[in-house]
C-alpha positions as CSV (number, residue, x, y, z in Angstrom):
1,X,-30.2,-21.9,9.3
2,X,-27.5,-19.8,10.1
3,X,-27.8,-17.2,13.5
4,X,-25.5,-15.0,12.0
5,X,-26.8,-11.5,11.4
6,X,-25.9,-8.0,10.2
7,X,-26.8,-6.6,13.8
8,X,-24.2,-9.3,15.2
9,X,-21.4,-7.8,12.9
10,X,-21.5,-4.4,13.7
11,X,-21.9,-4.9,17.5
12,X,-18.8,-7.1,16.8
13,X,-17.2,-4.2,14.4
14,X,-17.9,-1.3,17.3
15,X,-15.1,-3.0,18.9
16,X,-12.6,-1.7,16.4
17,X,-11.7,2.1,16.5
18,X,-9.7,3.3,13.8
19,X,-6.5,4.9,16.1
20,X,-6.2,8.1,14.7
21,X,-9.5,9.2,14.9
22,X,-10.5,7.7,17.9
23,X,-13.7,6.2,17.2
24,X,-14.9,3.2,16.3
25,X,-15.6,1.9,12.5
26,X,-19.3,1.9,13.0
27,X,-19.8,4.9,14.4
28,X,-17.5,6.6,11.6
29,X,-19.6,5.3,9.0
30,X,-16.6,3.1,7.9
31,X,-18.9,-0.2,7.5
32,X,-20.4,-0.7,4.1
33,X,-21.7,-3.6,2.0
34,X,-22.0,-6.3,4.8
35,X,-23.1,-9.7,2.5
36,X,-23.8,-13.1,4.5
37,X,-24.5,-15.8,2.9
38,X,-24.8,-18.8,4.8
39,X,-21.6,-19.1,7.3
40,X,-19.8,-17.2,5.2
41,X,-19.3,-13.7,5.4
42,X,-17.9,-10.6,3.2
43,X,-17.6,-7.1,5.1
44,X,-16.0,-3.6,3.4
45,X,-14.3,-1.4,5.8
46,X,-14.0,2.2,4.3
47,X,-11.4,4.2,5.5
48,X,-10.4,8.0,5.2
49,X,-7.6,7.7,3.0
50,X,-6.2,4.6,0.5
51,X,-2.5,5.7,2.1
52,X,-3.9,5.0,5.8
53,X,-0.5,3.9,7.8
54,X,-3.0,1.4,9.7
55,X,-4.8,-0.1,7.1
56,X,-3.5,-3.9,8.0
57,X,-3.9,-3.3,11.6
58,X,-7.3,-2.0,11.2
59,X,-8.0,-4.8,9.2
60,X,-6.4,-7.9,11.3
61,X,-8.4,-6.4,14.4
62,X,-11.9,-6.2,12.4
63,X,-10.7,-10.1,11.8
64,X,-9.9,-11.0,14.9
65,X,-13.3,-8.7,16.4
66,X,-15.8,-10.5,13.8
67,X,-14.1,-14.4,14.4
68,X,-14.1,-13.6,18.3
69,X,-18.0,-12.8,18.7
70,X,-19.0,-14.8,15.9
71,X,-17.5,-18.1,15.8
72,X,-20.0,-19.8,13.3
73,X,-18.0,-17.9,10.8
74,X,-16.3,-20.2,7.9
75,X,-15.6,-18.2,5.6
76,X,-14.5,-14.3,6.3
77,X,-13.6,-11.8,3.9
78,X,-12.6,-8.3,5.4
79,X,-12.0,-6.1,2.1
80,X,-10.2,-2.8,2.6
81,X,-11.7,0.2,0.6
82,X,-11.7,3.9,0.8
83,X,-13.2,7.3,0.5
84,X,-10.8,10.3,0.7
85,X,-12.6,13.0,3.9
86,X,-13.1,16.2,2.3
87,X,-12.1,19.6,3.2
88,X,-16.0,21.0,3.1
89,X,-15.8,24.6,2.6
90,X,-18.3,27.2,-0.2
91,X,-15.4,29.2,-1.3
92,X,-13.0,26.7,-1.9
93,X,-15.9,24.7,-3.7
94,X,-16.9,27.2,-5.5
95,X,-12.9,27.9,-6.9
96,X,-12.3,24.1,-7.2
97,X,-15.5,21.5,-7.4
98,X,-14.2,18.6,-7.7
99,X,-10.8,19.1,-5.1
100,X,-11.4,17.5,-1.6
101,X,-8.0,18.6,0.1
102,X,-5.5,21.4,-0.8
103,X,-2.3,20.9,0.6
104,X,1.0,23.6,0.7
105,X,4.2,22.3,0.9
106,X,6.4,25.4,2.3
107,X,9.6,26.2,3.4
108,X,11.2,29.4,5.4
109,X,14.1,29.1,3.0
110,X,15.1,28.0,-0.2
111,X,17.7,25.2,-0.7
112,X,15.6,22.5,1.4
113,X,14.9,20.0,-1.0
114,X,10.9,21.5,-1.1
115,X,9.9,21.2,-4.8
116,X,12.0,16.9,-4.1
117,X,9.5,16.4,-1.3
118,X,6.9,17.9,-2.4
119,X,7.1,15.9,-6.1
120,X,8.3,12.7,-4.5
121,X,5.1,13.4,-1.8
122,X,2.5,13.2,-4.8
123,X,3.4,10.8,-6.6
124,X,4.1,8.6,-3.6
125,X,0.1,9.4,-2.5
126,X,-1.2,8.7,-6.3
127,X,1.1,5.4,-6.3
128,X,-1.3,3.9,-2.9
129,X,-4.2,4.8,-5.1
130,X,-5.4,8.3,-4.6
131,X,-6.1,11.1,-7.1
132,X,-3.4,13.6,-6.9
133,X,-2.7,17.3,-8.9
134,X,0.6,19.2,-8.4
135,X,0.6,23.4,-8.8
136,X,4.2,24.6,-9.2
137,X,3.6,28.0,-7.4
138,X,7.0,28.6,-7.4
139,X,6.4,31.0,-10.3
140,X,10.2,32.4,-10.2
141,X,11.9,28.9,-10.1
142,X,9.8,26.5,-11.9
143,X,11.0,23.4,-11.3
144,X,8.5,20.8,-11.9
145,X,9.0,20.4,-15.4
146,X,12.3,19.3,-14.9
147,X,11.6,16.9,-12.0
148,X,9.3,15.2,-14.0
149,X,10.8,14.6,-17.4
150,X,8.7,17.5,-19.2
151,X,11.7,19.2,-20.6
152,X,10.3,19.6,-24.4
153,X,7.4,22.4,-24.1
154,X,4.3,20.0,-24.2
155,X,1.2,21.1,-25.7
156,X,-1.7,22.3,-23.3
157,X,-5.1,21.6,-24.7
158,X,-8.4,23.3,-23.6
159,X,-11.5,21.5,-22.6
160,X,-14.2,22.3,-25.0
161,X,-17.1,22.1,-22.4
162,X,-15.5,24.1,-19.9
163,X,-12.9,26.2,-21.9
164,X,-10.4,25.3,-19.5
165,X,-7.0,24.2,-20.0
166,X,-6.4,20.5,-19.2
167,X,-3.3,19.6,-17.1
168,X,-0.7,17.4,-17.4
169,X,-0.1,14.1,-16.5
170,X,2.9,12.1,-15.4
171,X,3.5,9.3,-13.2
172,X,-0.3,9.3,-12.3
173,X,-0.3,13.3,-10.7
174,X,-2.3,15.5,-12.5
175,X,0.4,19.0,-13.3
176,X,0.9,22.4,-13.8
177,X,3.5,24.9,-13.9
178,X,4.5,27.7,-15.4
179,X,7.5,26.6,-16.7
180,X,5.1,24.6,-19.2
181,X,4.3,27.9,-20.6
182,X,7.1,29.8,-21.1
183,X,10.6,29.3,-22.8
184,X,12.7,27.2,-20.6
185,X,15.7,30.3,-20.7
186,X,13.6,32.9,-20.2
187,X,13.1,34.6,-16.9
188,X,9.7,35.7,-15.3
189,X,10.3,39.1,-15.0
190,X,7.0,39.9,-13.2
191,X,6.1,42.0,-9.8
192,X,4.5,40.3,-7.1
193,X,1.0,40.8,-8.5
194,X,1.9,39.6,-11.5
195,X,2.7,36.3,-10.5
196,X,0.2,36.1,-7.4
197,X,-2.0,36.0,-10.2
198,X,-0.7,33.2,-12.0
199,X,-1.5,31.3,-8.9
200,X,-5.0,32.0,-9.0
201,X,-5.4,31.2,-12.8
202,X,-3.9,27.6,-12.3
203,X,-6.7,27.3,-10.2
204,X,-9.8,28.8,-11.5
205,X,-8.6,28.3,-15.4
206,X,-7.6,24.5,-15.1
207,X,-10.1,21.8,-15.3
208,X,-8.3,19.6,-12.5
209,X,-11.2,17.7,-12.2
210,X,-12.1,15.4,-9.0
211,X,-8.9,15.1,-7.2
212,X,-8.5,13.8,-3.4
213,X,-5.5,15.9,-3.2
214,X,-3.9,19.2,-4.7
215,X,-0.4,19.7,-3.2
216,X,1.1,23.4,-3.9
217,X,4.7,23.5,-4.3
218,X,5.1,27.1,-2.9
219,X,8.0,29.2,-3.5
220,X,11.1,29.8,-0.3
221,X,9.8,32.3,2.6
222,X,6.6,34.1,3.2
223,X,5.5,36.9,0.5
224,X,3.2,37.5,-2.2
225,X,2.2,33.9,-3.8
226,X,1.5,32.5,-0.2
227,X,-0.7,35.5,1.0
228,X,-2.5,34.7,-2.1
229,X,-3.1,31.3,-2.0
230,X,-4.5,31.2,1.2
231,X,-6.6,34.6,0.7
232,X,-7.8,32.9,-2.7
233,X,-9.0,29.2,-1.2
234,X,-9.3,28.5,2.6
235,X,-6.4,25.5,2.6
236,X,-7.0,22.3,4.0
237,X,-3.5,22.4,5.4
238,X,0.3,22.8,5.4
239,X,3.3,21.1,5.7
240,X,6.8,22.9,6.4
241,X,10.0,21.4,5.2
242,X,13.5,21.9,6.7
243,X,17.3,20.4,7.1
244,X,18.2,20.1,10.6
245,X,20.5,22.3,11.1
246,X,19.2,26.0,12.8
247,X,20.1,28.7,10.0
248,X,16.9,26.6,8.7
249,X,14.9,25.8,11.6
250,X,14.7,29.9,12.4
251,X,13.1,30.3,8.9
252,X,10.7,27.2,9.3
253,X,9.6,28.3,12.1
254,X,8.4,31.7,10.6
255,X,6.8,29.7,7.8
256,X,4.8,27.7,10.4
257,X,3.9,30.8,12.1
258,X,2.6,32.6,9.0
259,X,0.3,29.9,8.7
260,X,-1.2,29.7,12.1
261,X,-1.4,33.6,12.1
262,X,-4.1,32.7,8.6
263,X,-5.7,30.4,10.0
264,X,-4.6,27.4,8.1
265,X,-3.8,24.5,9.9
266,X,0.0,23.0,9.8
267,X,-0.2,19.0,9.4
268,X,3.4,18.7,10.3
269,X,7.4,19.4,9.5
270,X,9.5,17.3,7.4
271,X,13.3,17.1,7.8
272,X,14.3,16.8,4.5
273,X,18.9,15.6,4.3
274,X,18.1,14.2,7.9
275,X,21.0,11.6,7.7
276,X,23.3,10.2,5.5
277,X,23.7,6.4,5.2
278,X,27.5,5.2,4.1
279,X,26.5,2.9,1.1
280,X,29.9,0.8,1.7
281,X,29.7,0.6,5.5
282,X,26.0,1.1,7.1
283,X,27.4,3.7,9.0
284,X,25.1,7.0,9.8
285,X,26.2,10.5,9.4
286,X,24.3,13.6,10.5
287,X,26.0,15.8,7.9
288,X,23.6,18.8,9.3
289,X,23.4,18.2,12.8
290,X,20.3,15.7,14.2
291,X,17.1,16.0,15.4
292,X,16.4,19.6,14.9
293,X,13.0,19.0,12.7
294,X,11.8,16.8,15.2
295,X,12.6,19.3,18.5
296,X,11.2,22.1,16.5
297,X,7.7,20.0,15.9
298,X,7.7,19.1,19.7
299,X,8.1,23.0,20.4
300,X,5.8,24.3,18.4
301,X,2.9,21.2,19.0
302,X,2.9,19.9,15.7
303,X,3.4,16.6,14.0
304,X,7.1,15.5,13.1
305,X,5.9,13.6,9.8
306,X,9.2,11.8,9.1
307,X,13.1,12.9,8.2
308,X,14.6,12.0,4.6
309,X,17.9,10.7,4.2
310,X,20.6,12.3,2.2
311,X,20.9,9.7,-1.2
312,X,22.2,10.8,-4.7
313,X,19.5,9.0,-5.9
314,X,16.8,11.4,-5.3
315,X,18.9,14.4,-6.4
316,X,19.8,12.5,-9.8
317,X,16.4,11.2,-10.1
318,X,15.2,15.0,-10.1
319,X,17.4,16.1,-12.3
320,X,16.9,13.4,-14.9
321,X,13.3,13.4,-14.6
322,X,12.7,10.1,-12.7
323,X,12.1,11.0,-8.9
324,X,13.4,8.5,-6.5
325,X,9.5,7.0,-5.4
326,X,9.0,6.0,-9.2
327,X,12.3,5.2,-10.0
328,X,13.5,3.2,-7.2
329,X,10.0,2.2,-5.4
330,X,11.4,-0.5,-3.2
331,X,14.2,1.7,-1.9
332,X,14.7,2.3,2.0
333,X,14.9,6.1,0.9
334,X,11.1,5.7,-0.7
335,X,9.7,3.5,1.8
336,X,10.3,6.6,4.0
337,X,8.4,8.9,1.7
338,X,5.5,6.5,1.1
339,X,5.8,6.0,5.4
340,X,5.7,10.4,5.5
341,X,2.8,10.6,2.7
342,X,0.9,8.1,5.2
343,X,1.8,10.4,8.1
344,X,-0.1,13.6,6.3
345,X,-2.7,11.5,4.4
346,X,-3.5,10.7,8.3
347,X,-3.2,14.2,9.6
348,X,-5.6,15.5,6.9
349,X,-8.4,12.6,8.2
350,X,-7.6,13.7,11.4
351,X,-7.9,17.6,10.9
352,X,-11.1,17.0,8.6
353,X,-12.8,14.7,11.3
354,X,-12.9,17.4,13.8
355,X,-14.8,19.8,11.2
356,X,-17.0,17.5,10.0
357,X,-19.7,15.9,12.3
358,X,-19.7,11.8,10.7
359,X,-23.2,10.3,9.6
360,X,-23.9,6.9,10.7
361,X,-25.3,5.3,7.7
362,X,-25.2,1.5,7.0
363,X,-25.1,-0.2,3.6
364,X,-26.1,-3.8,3.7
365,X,-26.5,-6.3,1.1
366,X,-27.8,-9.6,2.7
């Protein structure tokens, strides 16, 4: 008869911590449905996020944990699974149910590539398996139609149990925009309340569902729509994108300030055209200057969640509809996207660890 034992497993398992939060797996209630039978074992480990950067290494050291205390072992099956951490507050529950994590993308200044990253972010986070919705806030410039293909004015339904209308749906994110409601020539010729109010109806008047993340593509600087959105839903975070060169640093910084000054916590910058890589030689050019994303994280404390290379690719694949993470998925340029969207999808555990007090709570099936 076999010695082995759940008890023996998790004392063996308390000798993995997952490295961003700093705690082991047991303790964060990351253990679930531990089945022996026999020598052979089966074990889930459930982390924060299905983008977590770590998820291999977390993995080969719950291996290497289980096989070192427990050598009767034969047969071991260490399954990766997850559970996004939500962003637990009344008011943003009340406003959106079924949302765990609202996310702004922002930018001091327009021309940084914000609506690409933020785009290229979802559907980068919905491609590693989570639940993702896109709100172009950007009421002025709608550009996510564009971006994703939607050029013909689709039709939006209403859900007849709620009366909402039903979003979008492209390359597995969830959308909205107001450029699906209006003529694609016509301006919005609206004042500030006007449009701040748009905002709030793609939030309270869509049926977005249960979504792990919903990632605002704000408009350039720090005025009406962003004043709203964080007076209307206490965000989860923020991220703050910016070229390297200083004329948009000074503006990037204000944007991360306007957030701390709110109260809403900045996950991290993004350099968006960090470098340009010669297709023909290899060679690297910093077209705008180096680095300057990066210093300006280390300066102000935050995160430096990746740069982006300069490729025509992701401008052609935004204006033709195809962004660069679909359309080119094995690319170097969308292995760094998928590498940043593992970056924030860390942050976000991170930030909602410290706010939410874990419950140690075993499921076993022997």
């Amino acid at each position: 008869m076999s010695n082995i034992t759940t008890d023996r497993i998790l004392e063996a398992l308390k000798k993995v911590d997952d490295p961003d939060l700093h705690k082991d797996l047991v303790t964060l209630n990351m253990v679930k449905n531990i089945k022996i039978d026999g020598t052979n074992v089966s074990v889930d480990i459930q982390l924060t996020t299905p983008a977590c950067p770590l998820k291999d290494e977390i993995q080969n050291d719950c291996i290497a944990a289980l096989k070192n205390d427990i050598p009767e072992i034969t047969e071991l099956n260490v399954n990766m699974t997850s559970n996004v951490v939500s962003h637990s507050n009344e008011r943003k529950n009340a406003i959106l149910p079924g949302v765990k994590n609202t996310i702004a993308v922002a930018s001091g200044k327009g021309g940084v590539g914000k609506s690409t990253v933020a785009v290229n972010l979802a559907i980068a986070l919905a491609s590693q398996g989570a639940t993702v919705g896109l709100i172009d806030a950007d009421i002025y410039g709608p550009s996510i139609p564009l971006m994703f293909g939607l050029t013909e004015k689709p039709k939006i339904y209403q859900d007849p149990n709620t009366g909402k209308m039903i979003p979008l749906e492209k390359f597995g994110v969830k959308l909205m925009s107001i450029g699906f409601l209006i003529e694609d020539d016509a301006p919005v010729i609206w004042r500030g309340p006007m449009a701040s109010g748009a905002v709030k109806q793609f939030m309270t008047d869509i049926n977005w569902g249960d979504l792990d993340y919903l990632v605002f593509d704000l408009p350039p600087g720090t005025g009406d729509i962003q004043l709203t959105l964080v007076q209307t839903i206490p965000l989860t975070g923020a991220i703050i994108v910016t070229t390297p060169q200083d004329v948009s640093l000074i503006d990037a910084k204000k944007g991360l300030k306007m957030f701390n000054r709110v109260n809403v916590p900045v996950f991290g910058i993004i350099e968006n055209m960090s470098y340009f890589i010669a297709p023909d030689t290899g060679n690297r050019y910093d077209i705008f200057s180096s680095g300057g994303g990066e210093r300006l994280a280390n300066e102000l404390n935050v995160k430096f969640l990746g740069g982006i290379p300069i490729d025509s690719r992701i401008r052609e694949g935004g204006d033709l509809g195809r962004p660069i993470v679909d359309a080119f998925p094995s690319s170097a340029e969308s292995k760094k996207i998928k590498e940043i969207s593992q970056n924030l999808a860390a942050e976000i555990s991170i930030v909602n660890s410290k706010t939410v007090s874990p419950k140690i709570e075993i499921v076993l099936d022997n």
